[in-house]
C-alpha positions in Angstrom: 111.1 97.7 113.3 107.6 96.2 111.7 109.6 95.0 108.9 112.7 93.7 110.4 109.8 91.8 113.1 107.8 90.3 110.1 110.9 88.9 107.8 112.9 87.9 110.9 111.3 87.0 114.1 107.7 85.6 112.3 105.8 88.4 114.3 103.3 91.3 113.0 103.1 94.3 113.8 100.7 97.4 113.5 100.5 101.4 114.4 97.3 102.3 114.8 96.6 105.8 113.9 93.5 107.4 115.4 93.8 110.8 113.6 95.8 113.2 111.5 96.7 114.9 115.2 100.3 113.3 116.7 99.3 114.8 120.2 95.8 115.5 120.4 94.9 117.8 123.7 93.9 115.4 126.8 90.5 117.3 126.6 90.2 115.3 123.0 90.6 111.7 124.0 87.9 110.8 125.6 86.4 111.7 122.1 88.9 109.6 120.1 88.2 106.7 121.7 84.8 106.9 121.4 84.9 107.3 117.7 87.1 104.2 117.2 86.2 102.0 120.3 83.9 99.6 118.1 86.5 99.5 115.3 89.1 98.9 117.4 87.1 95.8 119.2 86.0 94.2 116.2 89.8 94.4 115.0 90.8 92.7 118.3 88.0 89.9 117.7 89.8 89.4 114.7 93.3 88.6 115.8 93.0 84.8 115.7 91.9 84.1 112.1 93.9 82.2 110.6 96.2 79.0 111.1 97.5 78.6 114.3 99.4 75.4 116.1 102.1 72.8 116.5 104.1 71.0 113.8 104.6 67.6 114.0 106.5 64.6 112.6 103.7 62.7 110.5 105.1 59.2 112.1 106.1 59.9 115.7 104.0 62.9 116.7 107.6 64.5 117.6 107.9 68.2 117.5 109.5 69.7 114.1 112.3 72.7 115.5 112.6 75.1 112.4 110.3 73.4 110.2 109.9 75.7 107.3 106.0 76.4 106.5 104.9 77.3 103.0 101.4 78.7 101.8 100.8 78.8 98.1 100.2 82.4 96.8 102.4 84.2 99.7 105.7 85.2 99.4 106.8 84.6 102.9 107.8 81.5 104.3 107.3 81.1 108.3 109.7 79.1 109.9 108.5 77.3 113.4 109.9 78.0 116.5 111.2 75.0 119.1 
Protein backbone atom coordinates (compact mmCIF):
# COMPACT_ATOMS: atom_id res chain seq x y z
CA UNK A 1 0.00 0.00 0.00
CA UNK A 2 3.18 2.52 0.74
CA UNK A 3 4.02 2.13 -2.83
CA UNK A 4 0.77 2.20 -4.61
CA UNK A 5 0.21 5.63 -2.00
CA UNK A 6 3.64 7.23 -3.14
CA UNK A 7 3.38 6.64 -7.14
CA UNK A 8 -0.37 7.31 -7.15
CA UNK A 9 -2.01 9.42 -4.61
CA UNK A 10 1.41 11.90 -3.97
CA UNK A 11 1.35 10.67 -0.30
CA UNK A 12 4.28 8.90 2.01
CA UNK A 13 4.09 6.55 4.07
CA UNK A 14 6.15 4.83 6.85
CA UNK A 15 6.04 1.54 9.37
CA UNK A 16 7.80 2.25 12.16
CA UNK A 17 9.37 -0.75 13.76
CA UNK A 18 10.24 -0.48 17.36
CA UNK A 19 11.89 -4.00 17.72
CA UNK A 20 12.54 -7.40 16.29
CA UNK A 21 9.29 -8.47 18.63
CA UNK A 22 5.73 -8.26 16.44
CA UNK A 23 3.79 -8.45 19.88
CA UNK A 24 5.85 -7.51 22.62
CA UNK A 25 4.11 -8.45 26.21
CA UNK A 26 2.05 -5.26 27.53
CA UNK A 27 4.51 -5.49 30.63
CA UNK A 28 7.28 -4.36 27.75
CA UNK A 29 5.86 -1.23 26.36
CA UNK A 30 6.19 1.10 28.73
CA UNK A 31 9.92 0.26 28.02
CA UNK A 32 9.72 0.61 24.23
CA UNK A 33 8.52 3.73 24.31
CA UNK A 34 10.87 4.99 26.47
CA UNK A 35 13.72 3.81 24.40
CA UNK A 36 12.40 5.46 21.15
CA UNK A 37 10.26 8.45 22.59
CA UNK A 38 13.20 11.13 21.67
CA UNK A 39 13.79 9.51 18.24
CA UNK A 40 10.42 9.34 17.46
CA UNK A 41 9.86 13.25 18.44
CA UNK A 42 12.76 14.56 16.63
CA UNK A 43 11.30 12.43 13.51
CA UNK A 44 7.98 14.21 14.06
CA UNK A 45 9.86 17.76 14.16
CA UNK A 46 10.99 16.79 10.96
CA UNK A 47 7.94 16.24 8.99
CA UNK A 48 7.70 19.66 7.39
CA UNK A 49 11.16 19.91 5.62
CA UNK A 50 10.86 20.43 2.50
CA UNK A 51 8.69 22.37 -0.16
CA UNK A 52 5.33 22.81 0.66
CA UNK A 53 2.42 25.18 -1.04
CA UNK A 54 0.14 26.36 -3.76
CA UNK A 55 0.81 26.56 -7.58
CA UNK A 56 -0.08 29.36 -9.28
CA UNK A 57 -0.52 30.85 -12.78
CA UNK A 58 2.63 33.25 -13.06
CA UNK A 59 0.13 36.11 -14.64
CA UNK A 60 -3.16 35.86 -12.90
CA UNK A 61 -2.33 34.28 -9.48
CA UNK A 62 -5.06 31.58 -10.65
CA UNK A 63 -4.72 28.14 -9.13
CA UNK A 64 -2.95 25.46 -11.50
CA UNK A 65 -5.43 21.88 -11.16
CA UNK A 66 -2.87 18.95 -12.05
CA UNK A 67 0.12 20.98 -12.60
CA UNK A 68 2.85 18.51 -13.00
CA UNK A 69 5.94 19.48 -10.58
CA UNK A 70 9.48 18.38 -11.43
CA UNK A 71 12.69 18.44 -9.21
CA UNK A 72 15.93 17.78 -10.92
CA UNK A 73 17.76 14.65 -9.70
CA UNK A 74 14.39 12.73 -8.56
CA UNK A 75 12.67 10.35 -10.46
CA UNK A 76 9.22 11.14 -9.33
CA UNK A 77 7.15 13.76 -10.63
CA UNK A 78 4.29 15.13 -8.22
CA UNK A 79 1.35 16.22 -9.70
CA UNK A 80 -0.85 19.09 -7.73
CA UNK A 81 -4.05 18.45 -6.51
CA UNK A 82 -7.26 21.09 -7.17
Amino acid sequence: MQDYNYVWANCFEITLELSCCKYPPTSELQKEWENNRESLLAFIEKVHIGVKGFVKDAVTGAGLDNATIAVAGIAHNITAGK
